[in-house]
C-alpha positions in Angstrom: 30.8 -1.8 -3.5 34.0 -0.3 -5.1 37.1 -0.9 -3.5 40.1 1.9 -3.4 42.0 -0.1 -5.8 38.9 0.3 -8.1 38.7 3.8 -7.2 42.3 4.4 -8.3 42.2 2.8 -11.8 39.0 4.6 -12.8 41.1 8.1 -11.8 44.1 6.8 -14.0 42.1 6.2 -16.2 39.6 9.5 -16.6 42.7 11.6 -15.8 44.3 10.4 -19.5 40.9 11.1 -21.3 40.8 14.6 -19.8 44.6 15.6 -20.0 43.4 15.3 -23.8 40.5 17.4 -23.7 41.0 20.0 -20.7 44.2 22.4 -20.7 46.5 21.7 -17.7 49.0 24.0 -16.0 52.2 23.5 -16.0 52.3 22.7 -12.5 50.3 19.9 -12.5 51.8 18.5 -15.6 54.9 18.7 -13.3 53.6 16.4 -11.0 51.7 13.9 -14.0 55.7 13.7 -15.4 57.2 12.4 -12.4 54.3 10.1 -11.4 55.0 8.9 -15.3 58.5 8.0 -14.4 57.8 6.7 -11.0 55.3 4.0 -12.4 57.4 3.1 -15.2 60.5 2.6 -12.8 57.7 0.2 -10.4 56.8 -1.8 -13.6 60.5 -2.3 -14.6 61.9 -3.6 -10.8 58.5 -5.6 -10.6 59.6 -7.3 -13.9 63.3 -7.7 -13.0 62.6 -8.9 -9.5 59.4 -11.3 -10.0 59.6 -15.3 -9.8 56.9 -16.7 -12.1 55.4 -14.5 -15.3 52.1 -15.4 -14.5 52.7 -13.2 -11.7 52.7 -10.5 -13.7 49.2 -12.0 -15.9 48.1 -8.2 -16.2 51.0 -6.9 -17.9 49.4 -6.4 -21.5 46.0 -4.6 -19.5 49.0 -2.3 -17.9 50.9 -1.5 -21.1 47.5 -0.5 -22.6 46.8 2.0 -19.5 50.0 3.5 -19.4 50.5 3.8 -22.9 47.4 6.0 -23.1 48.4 8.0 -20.0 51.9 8.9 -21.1 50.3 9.9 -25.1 48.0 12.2 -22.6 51.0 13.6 -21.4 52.2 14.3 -24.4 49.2 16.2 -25.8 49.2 18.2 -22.4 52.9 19.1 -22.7 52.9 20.1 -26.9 49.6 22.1 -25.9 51.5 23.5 -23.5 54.9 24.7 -25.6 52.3 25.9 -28.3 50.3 28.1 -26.1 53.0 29.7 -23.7 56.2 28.6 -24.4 56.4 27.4 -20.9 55.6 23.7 -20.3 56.8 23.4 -16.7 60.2 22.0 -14.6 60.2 19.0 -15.9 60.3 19.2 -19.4 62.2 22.5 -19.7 65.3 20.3 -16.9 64.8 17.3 -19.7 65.5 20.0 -22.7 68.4 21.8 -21.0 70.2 19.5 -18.7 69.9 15.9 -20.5 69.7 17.0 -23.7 72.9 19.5 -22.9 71.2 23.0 -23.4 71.6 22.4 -26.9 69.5 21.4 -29.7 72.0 19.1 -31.7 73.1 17.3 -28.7 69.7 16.9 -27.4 68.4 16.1 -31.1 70.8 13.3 -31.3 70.3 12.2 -27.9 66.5 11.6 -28.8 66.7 9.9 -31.9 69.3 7.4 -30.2 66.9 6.6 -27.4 63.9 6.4 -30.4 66.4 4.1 -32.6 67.3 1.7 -29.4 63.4 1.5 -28.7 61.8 0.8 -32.3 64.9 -1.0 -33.8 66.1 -3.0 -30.8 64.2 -3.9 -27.8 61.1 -3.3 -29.5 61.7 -5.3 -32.8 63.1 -8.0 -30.2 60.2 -8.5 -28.0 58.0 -8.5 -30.7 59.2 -11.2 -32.6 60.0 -13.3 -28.4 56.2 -12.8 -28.0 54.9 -13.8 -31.3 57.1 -17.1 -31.3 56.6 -17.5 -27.6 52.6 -17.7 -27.8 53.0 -19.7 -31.0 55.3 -22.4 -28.8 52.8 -22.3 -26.0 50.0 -23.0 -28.0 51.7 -25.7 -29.5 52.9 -27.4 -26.3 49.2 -27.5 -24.7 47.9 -30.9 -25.9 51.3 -32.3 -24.7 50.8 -30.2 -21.4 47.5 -31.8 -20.7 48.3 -35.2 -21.7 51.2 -34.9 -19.1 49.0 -34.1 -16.9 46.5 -36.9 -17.7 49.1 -39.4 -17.5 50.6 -37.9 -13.6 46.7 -38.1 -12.6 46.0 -41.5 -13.6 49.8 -43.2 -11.9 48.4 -40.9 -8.3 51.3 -38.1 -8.6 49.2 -36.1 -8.3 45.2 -35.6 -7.0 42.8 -33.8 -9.1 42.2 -30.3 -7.2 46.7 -30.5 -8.3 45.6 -31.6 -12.0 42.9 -28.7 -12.1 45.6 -26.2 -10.8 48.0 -27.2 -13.7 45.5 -27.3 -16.3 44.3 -23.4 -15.3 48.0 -22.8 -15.2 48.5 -23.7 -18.7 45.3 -21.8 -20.0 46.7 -19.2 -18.2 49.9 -19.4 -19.9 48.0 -19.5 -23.2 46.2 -16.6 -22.7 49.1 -14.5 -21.6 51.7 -15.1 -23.9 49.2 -14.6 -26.6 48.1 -11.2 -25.4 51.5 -10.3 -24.8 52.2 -10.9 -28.7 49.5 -8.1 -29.7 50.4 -6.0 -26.3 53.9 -5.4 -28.1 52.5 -3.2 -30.6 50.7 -0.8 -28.1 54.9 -0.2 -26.9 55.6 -0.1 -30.8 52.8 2.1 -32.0 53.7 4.3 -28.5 57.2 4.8 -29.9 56.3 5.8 -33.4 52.9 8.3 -31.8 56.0 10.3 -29.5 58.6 10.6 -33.0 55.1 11.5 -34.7 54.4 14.0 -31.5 58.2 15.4 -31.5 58.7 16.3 -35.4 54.7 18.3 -34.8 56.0 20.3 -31.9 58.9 21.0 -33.5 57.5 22.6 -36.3 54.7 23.9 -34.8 56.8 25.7 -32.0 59.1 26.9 -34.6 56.1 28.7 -36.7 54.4 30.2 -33.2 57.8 31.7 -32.3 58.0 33.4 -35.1 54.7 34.5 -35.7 53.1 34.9 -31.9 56.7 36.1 -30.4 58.2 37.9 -33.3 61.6 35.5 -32.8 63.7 34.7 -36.0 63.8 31.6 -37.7 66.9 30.4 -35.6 66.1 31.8 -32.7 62.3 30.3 -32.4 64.1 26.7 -33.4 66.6 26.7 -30.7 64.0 27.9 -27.5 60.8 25.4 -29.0 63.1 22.9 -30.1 64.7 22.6 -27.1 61.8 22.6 -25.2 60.6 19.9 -27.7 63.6 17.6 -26.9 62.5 18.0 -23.9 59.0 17.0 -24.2 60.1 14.3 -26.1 63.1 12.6 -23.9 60.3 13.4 -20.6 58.0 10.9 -22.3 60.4 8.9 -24.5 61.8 8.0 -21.0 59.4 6.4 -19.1 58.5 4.6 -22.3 62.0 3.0 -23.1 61.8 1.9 -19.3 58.6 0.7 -20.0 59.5 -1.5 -23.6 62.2 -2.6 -21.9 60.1 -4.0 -19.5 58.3 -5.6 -22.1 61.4 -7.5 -23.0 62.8 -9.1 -20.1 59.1 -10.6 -19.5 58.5 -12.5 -22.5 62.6 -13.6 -22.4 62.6 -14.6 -18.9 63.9 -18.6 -19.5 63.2 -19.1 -15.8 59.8 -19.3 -14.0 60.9 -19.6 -10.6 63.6 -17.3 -10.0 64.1 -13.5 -10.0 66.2 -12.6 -12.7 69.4 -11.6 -10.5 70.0 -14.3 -8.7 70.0 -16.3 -12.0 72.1 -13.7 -13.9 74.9 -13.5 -11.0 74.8 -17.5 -10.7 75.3 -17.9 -14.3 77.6 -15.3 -15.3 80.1 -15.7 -12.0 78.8 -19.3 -10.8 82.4 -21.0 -12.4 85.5 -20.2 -10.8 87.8 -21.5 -14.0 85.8 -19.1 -16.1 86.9 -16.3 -13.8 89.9 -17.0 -13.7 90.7 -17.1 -17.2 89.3 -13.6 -17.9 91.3 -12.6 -15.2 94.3 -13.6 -16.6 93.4 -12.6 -20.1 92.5 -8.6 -18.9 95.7 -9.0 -17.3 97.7 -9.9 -20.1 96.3 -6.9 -22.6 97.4 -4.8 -19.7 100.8 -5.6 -19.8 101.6 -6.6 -23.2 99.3 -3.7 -25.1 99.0 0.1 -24.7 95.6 0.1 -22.8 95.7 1.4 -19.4 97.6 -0.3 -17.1 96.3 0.4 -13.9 92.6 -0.3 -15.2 92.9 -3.8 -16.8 95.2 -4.9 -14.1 92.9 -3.7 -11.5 90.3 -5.7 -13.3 92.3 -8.8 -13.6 92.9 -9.2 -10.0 89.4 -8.6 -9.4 87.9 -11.5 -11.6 90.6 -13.4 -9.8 89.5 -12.9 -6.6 86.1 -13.3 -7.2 87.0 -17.0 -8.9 88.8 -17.7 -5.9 85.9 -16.6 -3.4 83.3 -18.3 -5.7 85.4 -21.6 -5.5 85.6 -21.4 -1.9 81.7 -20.7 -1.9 81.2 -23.8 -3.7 83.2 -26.1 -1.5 81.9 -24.6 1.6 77.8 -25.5 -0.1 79.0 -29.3 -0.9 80.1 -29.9 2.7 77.6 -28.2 3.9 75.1 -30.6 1.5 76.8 -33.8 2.6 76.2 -33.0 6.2 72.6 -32.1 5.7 72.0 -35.4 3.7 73.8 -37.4 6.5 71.7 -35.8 9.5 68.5 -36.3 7.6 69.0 -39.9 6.6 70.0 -40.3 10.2 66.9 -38.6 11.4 64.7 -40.9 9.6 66.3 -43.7 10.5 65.7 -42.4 14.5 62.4 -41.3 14.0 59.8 -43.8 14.9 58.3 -45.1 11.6 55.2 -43.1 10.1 52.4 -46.0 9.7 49.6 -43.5 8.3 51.0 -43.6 5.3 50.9 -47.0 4.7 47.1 -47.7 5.8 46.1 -45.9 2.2 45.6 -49.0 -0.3 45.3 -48.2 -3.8 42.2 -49.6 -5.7 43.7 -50.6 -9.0 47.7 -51.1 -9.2 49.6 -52.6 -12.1 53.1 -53.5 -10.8 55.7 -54.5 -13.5 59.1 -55.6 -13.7 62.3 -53.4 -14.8 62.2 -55.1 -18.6 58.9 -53.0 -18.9 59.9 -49.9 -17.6 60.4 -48.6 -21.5 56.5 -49.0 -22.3 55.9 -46.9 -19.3 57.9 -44.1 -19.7 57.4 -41.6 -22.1 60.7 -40.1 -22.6 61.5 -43.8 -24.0 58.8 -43.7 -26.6 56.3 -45.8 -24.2 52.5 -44.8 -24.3 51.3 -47.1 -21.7 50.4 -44.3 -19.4 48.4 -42.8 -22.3 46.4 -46.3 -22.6 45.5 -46.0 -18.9 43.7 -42.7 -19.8 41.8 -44.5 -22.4 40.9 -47.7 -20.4 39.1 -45.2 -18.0 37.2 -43.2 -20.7 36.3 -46.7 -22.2 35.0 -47.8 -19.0 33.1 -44.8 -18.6 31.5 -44.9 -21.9 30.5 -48.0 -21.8 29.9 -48.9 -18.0 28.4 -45.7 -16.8 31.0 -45.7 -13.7 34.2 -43.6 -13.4 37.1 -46.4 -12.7 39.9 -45.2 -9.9 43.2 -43.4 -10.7 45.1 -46.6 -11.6 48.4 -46.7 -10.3 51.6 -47.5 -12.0 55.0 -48.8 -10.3 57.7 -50.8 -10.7 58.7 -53.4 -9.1 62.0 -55.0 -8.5 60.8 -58.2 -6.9 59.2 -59.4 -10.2 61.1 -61.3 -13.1 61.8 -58.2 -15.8 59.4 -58.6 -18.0 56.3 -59.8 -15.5 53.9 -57.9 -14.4 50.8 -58.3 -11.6 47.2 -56.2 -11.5 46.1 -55.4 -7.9 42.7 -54.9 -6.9 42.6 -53.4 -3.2 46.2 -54.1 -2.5 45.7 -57.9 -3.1 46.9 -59.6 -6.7 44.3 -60.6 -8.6 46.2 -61.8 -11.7 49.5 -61.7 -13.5 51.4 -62.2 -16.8 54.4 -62.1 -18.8 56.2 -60.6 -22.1 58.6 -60.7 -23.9 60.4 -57.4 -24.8 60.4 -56.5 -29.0 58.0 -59.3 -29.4 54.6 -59.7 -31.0 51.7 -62.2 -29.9 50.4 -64.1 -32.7 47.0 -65.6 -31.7 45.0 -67.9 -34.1 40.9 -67.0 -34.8 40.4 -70.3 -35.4 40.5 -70.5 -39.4 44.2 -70.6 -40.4 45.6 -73.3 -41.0 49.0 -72.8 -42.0 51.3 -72.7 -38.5 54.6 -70.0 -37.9 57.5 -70.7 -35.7 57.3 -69.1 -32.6 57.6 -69.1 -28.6 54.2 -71.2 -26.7 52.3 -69.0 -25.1 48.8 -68.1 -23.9 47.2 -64.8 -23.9 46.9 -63.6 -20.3 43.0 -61.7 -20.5 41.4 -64.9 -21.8 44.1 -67.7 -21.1 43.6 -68.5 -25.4 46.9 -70.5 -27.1 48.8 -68.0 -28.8 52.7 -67.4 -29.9 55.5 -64.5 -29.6 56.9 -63.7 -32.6 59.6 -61.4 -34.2 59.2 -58.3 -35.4 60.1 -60.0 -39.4 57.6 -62.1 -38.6 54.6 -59.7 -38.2 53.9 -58.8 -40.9 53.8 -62.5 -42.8 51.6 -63.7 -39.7 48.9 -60.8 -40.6 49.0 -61.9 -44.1 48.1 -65.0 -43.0 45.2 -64.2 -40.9 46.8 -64.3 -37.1 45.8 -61.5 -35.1 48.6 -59.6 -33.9 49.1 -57.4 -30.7 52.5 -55.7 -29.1 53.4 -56.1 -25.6 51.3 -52.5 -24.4 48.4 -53.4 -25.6 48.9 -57.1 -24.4 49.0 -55.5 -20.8 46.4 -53.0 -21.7 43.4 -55.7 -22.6 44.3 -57.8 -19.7 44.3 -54.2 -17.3 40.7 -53.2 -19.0 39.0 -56.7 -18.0 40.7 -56.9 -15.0 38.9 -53.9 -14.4 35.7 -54.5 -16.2 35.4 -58.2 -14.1 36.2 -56.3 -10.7 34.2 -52.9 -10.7 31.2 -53.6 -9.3 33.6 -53.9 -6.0 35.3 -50.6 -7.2 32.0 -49.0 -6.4 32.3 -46.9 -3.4 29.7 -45.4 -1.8 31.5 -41.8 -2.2 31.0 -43.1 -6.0 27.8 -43.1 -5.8 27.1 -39.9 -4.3 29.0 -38.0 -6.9 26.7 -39.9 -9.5 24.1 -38.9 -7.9 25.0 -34.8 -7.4 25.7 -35.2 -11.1 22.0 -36.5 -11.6 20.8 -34.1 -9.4 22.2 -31.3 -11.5 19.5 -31.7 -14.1 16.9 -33.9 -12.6 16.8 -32.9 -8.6 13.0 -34.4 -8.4 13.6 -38.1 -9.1 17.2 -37.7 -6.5 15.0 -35.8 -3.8 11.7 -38.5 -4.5 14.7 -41.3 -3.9 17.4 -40.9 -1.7 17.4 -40.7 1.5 13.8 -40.8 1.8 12.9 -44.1 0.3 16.5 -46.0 -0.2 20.0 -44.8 1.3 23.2 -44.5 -0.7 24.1 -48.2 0.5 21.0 -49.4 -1.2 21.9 -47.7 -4.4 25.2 -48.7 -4.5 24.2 -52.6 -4.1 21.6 -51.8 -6.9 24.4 -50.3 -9.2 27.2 -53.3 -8.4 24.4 -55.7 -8.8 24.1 -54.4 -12.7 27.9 -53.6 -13.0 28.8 -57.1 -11.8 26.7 -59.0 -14.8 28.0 -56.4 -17.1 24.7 -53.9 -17.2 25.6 -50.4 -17.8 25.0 -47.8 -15.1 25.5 -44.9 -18.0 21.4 -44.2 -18.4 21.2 -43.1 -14.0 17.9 -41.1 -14.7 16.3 -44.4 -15.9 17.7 -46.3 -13.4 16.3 -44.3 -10.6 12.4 -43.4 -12.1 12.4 -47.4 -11.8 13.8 -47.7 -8.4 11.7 -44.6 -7.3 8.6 -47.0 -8.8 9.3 -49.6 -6.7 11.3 -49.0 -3.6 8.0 -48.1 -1.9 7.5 -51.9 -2.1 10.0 -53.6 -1.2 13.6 -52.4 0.2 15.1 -55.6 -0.7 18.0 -54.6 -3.4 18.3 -58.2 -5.1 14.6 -57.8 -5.9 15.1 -54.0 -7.1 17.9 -55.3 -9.3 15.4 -56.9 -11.3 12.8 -54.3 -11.6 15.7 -52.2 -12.8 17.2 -54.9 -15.5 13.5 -55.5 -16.7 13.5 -51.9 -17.2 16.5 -51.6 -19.2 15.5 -54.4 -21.6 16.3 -52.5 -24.3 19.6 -51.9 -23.5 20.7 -55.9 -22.1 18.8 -56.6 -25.8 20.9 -54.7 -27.6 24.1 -55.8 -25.7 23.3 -59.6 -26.0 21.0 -59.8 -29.0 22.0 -58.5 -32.1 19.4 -56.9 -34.6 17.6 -58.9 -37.8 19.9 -62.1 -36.2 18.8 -65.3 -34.5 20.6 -65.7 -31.5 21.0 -69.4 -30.1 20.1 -69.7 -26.6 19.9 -72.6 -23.9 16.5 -72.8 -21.6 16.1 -73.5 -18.0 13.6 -76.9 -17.7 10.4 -75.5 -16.1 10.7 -78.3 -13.4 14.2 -77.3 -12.5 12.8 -73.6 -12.0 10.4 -75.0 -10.0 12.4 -77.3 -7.8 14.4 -73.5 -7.8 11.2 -71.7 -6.3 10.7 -74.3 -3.6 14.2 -74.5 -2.7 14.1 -70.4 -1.7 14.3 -69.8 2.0 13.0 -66.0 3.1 14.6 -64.2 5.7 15.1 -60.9 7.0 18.5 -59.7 5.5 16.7 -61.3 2.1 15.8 -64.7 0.1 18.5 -67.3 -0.3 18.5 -71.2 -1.7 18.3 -74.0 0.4 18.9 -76.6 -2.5 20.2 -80.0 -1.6 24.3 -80.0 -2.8 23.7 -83.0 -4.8 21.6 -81.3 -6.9 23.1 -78.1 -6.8 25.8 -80.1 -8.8 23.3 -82.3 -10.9 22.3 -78.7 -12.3 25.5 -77.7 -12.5 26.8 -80.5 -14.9 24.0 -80.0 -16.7 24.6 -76.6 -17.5 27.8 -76.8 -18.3 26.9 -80.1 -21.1 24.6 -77.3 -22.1 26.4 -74.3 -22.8 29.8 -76.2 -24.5 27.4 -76.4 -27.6 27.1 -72.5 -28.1 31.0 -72.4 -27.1 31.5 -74.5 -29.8 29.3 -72.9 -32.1 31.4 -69.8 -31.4 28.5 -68.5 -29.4 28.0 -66.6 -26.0 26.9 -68.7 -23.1 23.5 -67.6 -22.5 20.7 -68.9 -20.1 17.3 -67.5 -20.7 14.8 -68.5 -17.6 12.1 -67.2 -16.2 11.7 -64.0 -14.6 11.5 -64.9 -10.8 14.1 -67.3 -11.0 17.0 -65.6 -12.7 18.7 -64.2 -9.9 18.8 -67.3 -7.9 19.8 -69.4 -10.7 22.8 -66.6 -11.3 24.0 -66.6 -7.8 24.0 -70.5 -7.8 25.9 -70.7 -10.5 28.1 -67.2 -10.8 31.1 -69.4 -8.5 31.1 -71.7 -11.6 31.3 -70.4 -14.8 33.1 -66.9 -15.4 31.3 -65.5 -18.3 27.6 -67.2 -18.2 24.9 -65.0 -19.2 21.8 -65.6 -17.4 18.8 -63.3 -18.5 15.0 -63.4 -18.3 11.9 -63.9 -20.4 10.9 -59.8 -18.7 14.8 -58.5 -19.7 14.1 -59.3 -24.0 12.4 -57.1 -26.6 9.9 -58.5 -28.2 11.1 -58.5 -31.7 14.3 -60.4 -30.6 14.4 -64.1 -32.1 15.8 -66.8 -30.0 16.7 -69.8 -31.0 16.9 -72.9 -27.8 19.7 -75.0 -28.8 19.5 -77.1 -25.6 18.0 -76.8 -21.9 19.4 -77.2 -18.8 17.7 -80.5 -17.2 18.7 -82.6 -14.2 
């Protein structure tokens, strides 16, 4: 349905295409002139008076409508002159009473306006816009990293991200159309010079051949009833171009342009003053007018003094506003909502590390957090929480602490302009250093100088500076801890996103055979032994297999890692390599088997303690041979028992692997370097 405002453009619009074609009268070309000016004079106050640019995002679409309406106008007006002599009030009051009734004065008075138009405003804006969408295109991929890096510390959400991001395309767009706009406004200037020297000559000839006038005579009635075509049209335009200038060179985005021009120009008092005193003094001591420069001199004067008085009256008025609100929040009863929200990830750090956070120092740590949650992503399948950043005065400088739920989970220290120095285990030859050990895996290494990098990596130490230090211990803080980063809300925006593209397996699953809770134990079951959650669809065919069976989301777990065997094969077992394993001793499985106890909220092991911690010896004698081999710790046991054998033992050892005979490709080759008897 079309709405008025449609209605209205469309009749702007057709009304310029048939002023070209269809003869008007002089009447209604009349009326066409002023509504000319009058929209022109709207544009100009709407540019003067608005806050933000973007406000005016239409601006090149308007230039291109008016442009074409006023060049109408023209052709209506010279057909006009040409035909009758007689092109109505407003262009016949233009020739006589702007341009003076005369044809020099009103010649002269044209070509200034055409001269301040092409040569200066137009020239001007042209070059502001070109170098103004060249700067904004430019600053984008800082723009959006800014943004990145305020998403991921929590100032901002991401509906507040999203509106800054579509502010800056916005920007984009605009100040680029705005660089070709400012041709229509320099093509419209040359088309009414073009239009003026044709109905000049043109009138000229008709008077003397249609009315019988002599040469002079014809050139002084057309030619000022050209000037007066052309200053009608040549008007509205300059308004117009003008326009077009104070956009693009508008420095402020959030203020009109008065209130910034009067606060700059007559915001010091001192500056007033001065030119006070200096108009006074060429009054006096030269032969300029008296009266005038000393009427001016007093008036500069008195506006310093009043803007002085303006100022002192504001910073009183500031000191008692700030004292009344920092006495109304110390009476107002404290505002506990606030502080039931707890963050899922924080990193807290001391003042010595504020530098490697802040960005106007040269730090890129926030720019690390960004890539610690696309790593995760990519290689977990899960979207990690907006990590946030603070300092923290209570900590030694250069410490930091990683929080997960609002309780520290971990900590370390650096040291400023230093280096770590970590040995692999091959070099032999030893460098002078501070003790230390590396905070992510708790392995002996050293801090170093900056001279003493680069000898160090010559020598086969691996070296890391104090970001990404902190940004390897963040990521496996993270990667150890988020399975319990997993929220159900998680887990439903995985699942719309699934849904998307494969709504039958979703609709088959949830809510009909498991909820969302049972998903989301499924998923932190794979997350928390390091399974990626990236390949959903697969995860859910098998889940959609088997939850008809059995709702029991330990046993589910397995179905699903048995499923992705591919994927734990290629994440554990390298390709056209032997990898050395340890086995599980068939009667310890066994003793396993007998020792689970079924229940209602699911299976569990009943297994004597002493035993519990026979096996437990056992497997740790077992695995220090890969660990000195340089190996992985992995378990391989059978299928049914895997999961009990992993819970047993997951409070033990940090980084065991325990997979299954069902979770291994077949072309795999294993080599048993031990088994786990007791």
């Amino acid at each position: 349905m079309l709405k008025k405002s449609d209605i209205g453009i469309a009749l702007y619009i057709l009304a310029a295409v048939f002023f070209f074609i269809i003869p008007i009268p002089s009447v209604i070309l009349d009326f066409m002139l002023a509504f000319n000016i009058a929209i022109a004079l709207i544009i100009l106050m709407n540019v003067i008076f608005v806050s933000e640019v973007l406000e005016m995002s239409f601006f090149p679409t308007l230039l291109l409508f008016t442009t074409i309406f006023r060049i109408s106008l023209n052709v209506s007006s010279t057909r006009l002159i040409l035909t009758t002599g007689s092109p109505g009030n407003v262009v016949t009051t233009f020739g006589q009473f702007v341009g003076g009734g005369n044809l020099v004065i009103g010649a002269i008075i044209f070509i200034i306006l055409i001269i301040i138009q092409f040569v200066v405003i137009n020239k001007g804006s042209e070059r502001v816009s070109e170098v103004t969408a060249r700067f904004t295109l430019d600053a984008m991929p800082g723009k959006q990293m800014a943004i990145d890096a305020d998403l991921n510390t929590g100032a901002i959400d991401d509906k507040e991200a999203k509106r800054r991001r579509d502010k800056i395309q916005e920007e984009a767009s605009f100040f680029g159309s705005m660089d070709g706009a400012t041709k229509y406004v320099k093509g419209d200037a040359t088309a009414g010079l073009i239009i003026t020297g044709v109905n000049l000559a043109g009138g000229t000839i008709m008077g003397m051949m249609r009315d019988g006038l002599g040469a002079l005579e014809a050139l002084q009635t057309f030619g000022i009833l050209t000037i007066g075509d052309g200053l009608s049209s040549q008007i509205p335009s300059l308004l117009i171009s003008l326009s077009t200038g104070i956009l693009v060179t508008k420095a402020s985005k959030e203020s009109d342009v008065g209130t910034i021009l009067i606060s700059q120009l007559f915001g010091i008092p001192k500056v007033l003053y001065i030119v006070g005193g200096v108009i006074i003094f060429l009054g006096v001591t030269t032969p300029l007018s008296i009266p005038i420069f000393l009427s001016y001199g007093i008036a500069f004067i008195a506006a310093g003094r009043v803007v002085e008085k303006n100022l002192g009256v504001e910073t009183v008025a500031e000191e008692i506003t700030a004292e009344e609100t920092e006495a109304e929040e110390i009476r107002r009863p404290e505002n506990v909502t606030s502080l039931l929200h707890v963050d899922p990830i924080e990193l807290e750090f001391g003042y010595g590390i504020i530098p490697l956070a802040d960005v106007n120092q040269g730090g890129d740590l926030l720019d690390r957090v960004v890539m610690i949650r696309r790593q995760i992503a990519l290689e977990l399948g899960t979207v990690v929480p907006i990590i946030r950043l603070r300092d923290n005065i209570q900590l030694n400088p250069n410490q930091y602490i990683i929080k997960i739920k609002g309780i520290q989970v971990t900590e370390g220290e650096i040291l400023f302009d230093h280096y770590m120095a970590m040995n692999p285990g091959f070099v032999e030859e030893e460098i002078t250093g501070i003790p230390t050990f590396e905070p992510s895996f708790h392995l002996p290494a050293i801090w170093i100088t900056e001279g003493q990098r680069e000898r160090a990596e010559s020598l086969g130490y691996t070296v890391v500076d104090p970001p990404s230090i902190i940004a390897t211990h963040l990521t496996e803080v993270v990667r150890s801890h988020i399975d319990e980063l997993l929220t159900r809300q998680d887990v439903q925006n995985l699942i719309d996103n699934l849904k998307e593209s494969n709504s039958t397996v979703v609709d088959e699953l949830v809510p009909k055979l498991l909820s969302i809770g049972d998903v989301q134990k499924v998923l932190q079951n794979l997350l928390a032994e390091g399974i990626s959650i990236r390949d959903l669809l697969s995860i859910f065919e098998i889940l959609a297999d088997h939850a008809a069976s059995t709702r029991d989301t330990d046993v589910l777990t397995e179905y699903v890692r048995q499923g992705l065997k591919r994927a734990i094969s290629n994440k554990y077992f390298p390709a056209n390599e032997t990898t050395s394993v340890v086995t599980l001793d068939p009667k310890v499985e066994q003793e396993i088997m007998g020792a689970i106890k079924q229940t209602e909220q699911g299976a569990y092991l009943t297994l004597d303690p002493e035993r519990t911690r026979s096996i437990i010896e056992a497997t740790e004698t077992e695995t220090e041979k890969l660990e000195k081999m340089g190996k992985n710790a992995i378990i391989v046991t059978s299928p049914i028992v895997r999961m009990y054998f992993k819970k047993m033992t997951e409070d033990y050892f940090r980084d065991l692997i325990v997979v299954s005979y069902n979770e291994i490709e077949s072309n795999v080759e294993l080599q048993s370097v031990g088994m786990v008897t007791a």
